[in-house]
C-alpha positions in Angstrom: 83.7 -36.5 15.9 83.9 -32.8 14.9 82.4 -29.9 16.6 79.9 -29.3 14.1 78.6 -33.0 14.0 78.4 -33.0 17.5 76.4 -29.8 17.8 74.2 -30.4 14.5 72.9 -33.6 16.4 72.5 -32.0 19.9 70.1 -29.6 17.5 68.5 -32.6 15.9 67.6 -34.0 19.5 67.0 -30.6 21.0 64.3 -30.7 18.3 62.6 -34.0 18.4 62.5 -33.2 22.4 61.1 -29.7 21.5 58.4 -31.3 18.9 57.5 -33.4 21.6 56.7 -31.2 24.6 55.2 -28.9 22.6 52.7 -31.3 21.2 52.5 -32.1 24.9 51.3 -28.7 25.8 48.8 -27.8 23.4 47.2 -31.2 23.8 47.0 -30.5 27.8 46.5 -27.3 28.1 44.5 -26.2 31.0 41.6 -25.2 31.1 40.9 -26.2 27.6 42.9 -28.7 25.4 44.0 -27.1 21.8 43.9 -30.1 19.6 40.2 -30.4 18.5 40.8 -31.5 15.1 44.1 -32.3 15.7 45.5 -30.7 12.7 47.3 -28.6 15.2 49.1 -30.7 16.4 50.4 -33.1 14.0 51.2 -30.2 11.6 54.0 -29.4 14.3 57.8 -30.0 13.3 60.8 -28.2 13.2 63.3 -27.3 10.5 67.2 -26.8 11.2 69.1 -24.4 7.9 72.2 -24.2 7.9 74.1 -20.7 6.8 77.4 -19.1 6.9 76.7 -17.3 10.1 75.1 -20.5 12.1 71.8 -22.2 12.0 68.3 -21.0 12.0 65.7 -22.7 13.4 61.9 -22.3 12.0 58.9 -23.8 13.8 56.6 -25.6 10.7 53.1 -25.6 12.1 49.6 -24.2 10.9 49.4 -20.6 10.5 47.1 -20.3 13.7 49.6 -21.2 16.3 51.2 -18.1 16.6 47.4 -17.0 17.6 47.0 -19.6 20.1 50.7 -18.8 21.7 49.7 -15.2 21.8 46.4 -14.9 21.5 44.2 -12.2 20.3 42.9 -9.2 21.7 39.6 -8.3 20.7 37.7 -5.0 20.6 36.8 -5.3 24.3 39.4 -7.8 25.8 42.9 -6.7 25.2 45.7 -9.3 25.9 49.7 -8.2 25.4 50.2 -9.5 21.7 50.7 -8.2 18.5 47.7 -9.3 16.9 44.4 -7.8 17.5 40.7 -8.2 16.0 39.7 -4.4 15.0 37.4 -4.5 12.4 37.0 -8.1 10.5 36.2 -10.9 12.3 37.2 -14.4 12.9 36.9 -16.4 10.3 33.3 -18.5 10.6 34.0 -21.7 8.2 36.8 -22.1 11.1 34.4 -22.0 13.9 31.6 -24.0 12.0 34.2 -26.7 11.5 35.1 -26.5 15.2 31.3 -26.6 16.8 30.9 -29.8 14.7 33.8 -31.2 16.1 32.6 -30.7 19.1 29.1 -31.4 19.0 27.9 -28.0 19.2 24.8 -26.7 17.6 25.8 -25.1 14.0 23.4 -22.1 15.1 26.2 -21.2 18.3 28.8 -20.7 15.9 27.9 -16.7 14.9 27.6 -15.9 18.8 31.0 -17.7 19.3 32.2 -15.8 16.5 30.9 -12.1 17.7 31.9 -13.1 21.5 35.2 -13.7 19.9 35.6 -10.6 17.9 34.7 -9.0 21.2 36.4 -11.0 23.7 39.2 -12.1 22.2 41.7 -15.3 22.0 43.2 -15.5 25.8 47.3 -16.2 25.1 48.3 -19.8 25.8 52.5 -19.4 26.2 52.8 -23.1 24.5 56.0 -22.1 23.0 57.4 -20.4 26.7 56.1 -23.0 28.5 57.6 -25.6 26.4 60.9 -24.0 26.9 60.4 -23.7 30.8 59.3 -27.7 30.5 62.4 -28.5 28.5 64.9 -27.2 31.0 62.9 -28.2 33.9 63.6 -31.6 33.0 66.6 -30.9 31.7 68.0 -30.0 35.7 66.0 -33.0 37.1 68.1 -35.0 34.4 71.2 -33.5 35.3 71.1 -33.4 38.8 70.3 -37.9 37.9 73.8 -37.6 35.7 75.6 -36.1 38.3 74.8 -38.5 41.3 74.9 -41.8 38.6 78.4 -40.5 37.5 79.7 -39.6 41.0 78.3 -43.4 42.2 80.1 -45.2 39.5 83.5 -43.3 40.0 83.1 -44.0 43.8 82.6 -47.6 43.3 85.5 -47.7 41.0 87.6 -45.8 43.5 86.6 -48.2 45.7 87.3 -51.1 43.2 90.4 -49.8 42.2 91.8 -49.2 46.2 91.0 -52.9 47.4 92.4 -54.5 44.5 
């Protein structure tokens, strides 16, 4: 098997595995869970290109993730992101479509849209924390691979030598 195939499907796993865990941490994120509608989350996926100069990887999701990863600072609340709320606020169709989701009064949706504007959208590091998941697991699995591997060549050594 060539090089190429070989790394083109380490990608391809790499990014089912990445899908997954990220999924994982948007849905339990603490304090607050980000899939209300869930539109969030099943819009995730991932898309592999391949160029002359190597492969680029694009994260396919909603527009708003790249809010909730790095939140927003608003005009009182600042958070370290690029994004900011200065002068128009967030949108309220999207925050009327949330409170019904979640059973709250239609009447709370302006105040949760001026506390907002005010207040900001605290970062949630989905993204970074799915990377820190990933090769957490990653060393747990390993270190497994390494004591399986060293077993079996033991109990062939061992095999081998009484034979």
């Amino acid at each position: 098997m060539s090089k190429k195939l070989i790394k083109r499907r380490a990608l391809d796993e790499f990014a089912l595995l990445f899908v997954k865990t990220l999924k994982e941490q948007l849905i339990n994120n603490k304090p607050f869970s980000k899939r209300a509608s869930g539109r969030l989350v099943e819009s995730i996926n991932i898309k592999i290109d391949e160029k002359e100069g190597g492969e680029t990887i694009t994260i396919l999701a909603e527009d708003y993730l790249k809010f909730v990863d790095r939140g927003v600072s608003g005009t009182i609340r600042k958070y370290n992101t690029p994004y900011s709320y200065k002068s128009k606020k967030p949108p309220i169709n999207v925050i009327l479509q949330w409170t019904r989701l979640k059973g709250i009064p239609q009447e709370a949706a302006y105040p949760i849209q001026n506390k907002i504007f005010r207040f900001g959208l605290k970062p949630t590091n989905v993204i970074d924390k799915t990377f820190r998941e990933i090769q957490y697991r990653s060393k747990w699995i390993n270190r497994f691979e390494e004591e399986i591997t060293s077993e079996i060549i033991d109990t062939f050594k061992k095999t081998l030598e009484s034979k």
